[in-house]
C-alpha positions as CSV (number, residue, x, y, z in Angstrom):
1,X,-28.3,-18.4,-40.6
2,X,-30.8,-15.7,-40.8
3,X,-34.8,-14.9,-39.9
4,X,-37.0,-12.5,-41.1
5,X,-41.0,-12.3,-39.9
6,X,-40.8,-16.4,-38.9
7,X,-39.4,-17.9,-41.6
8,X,-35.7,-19.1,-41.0
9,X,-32.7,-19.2,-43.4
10,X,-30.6,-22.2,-42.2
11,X,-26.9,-22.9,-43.4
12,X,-28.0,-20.9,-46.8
13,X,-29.8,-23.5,-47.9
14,X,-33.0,-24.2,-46.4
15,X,-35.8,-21.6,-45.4
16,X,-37.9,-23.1,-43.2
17,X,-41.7,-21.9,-41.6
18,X,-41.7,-23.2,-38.4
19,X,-45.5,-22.8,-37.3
20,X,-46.8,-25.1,-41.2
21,X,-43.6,-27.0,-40.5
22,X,-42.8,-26.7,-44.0
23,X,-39.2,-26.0,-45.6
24,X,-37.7,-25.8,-49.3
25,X,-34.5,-26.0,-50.7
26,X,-32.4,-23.4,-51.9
27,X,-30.4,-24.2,-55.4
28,X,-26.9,-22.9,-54.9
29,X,-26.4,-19.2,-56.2
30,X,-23.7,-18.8,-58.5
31,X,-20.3,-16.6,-58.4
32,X,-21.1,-13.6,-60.6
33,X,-17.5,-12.3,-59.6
34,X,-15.1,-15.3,-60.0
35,X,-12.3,-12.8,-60.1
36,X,-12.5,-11.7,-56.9
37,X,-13.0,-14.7,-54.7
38,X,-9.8,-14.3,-53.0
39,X,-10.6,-12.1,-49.6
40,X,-13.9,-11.9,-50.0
41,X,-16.6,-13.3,-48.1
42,X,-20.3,-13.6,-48.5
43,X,-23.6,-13.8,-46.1
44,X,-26.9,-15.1,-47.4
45,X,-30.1,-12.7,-46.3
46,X,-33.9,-13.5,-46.0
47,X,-36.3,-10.5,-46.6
48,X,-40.3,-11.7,-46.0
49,X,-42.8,-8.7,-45.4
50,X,-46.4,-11.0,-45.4
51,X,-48.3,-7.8,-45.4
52,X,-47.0,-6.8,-48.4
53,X,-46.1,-10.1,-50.3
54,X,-46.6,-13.9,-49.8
55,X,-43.2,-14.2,-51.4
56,X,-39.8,-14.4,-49.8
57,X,-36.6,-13.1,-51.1
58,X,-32.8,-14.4,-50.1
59,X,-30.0,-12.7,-51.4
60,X,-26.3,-12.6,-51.4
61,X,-24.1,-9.8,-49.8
62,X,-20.3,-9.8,-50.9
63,X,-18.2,-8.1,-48.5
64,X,-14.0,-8.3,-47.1
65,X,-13.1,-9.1,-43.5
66,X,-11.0,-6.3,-42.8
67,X,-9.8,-7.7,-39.6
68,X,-7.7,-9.3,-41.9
69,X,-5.7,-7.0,-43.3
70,X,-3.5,-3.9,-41.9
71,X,-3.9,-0.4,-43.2
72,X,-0.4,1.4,-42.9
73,X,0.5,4.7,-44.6
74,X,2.7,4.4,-47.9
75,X,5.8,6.4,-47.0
76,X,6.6,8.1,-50.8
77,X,10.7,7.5,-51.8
């Protein structure tokens, strides 16, 4: 879930504008990196400036959870 100047981003799939109690759907965004699915994780983000634009934006950040994983220092043999 996200917001961003009233409009709301719900389950990445719907934005929705509370005060016209209007909404649209979102068509799933593709994997551009099928390779590296494994350990990654993504968020969906709304950006909506109405001073500048009447014109909303949601995009996809890829990131790792690196609570996950250990970092331990390689001991050379």
């Amino acid at each position: 879930m996200g917001h961003c100047n009233g409009l709301l981003l719900l389950f990445s799939l719907l934005v929705v504008n509370p005060a016209t109690r209007r909404w649209v759907s979102l068509p799933l965004l593709p994997c551009h990196f099928p390779e590296l699915e494994f350990g990654f994780f993504d968020k969906e983000c709304i950006v909506f400036d109405p001073t500048i634009s009447p014109h909303y934006e949601v995009f996809k950040i890829l990131f790792v959870n690196t609570g996950w994983y250990s970092v331990e220092r390689w001991i050379p043999s």
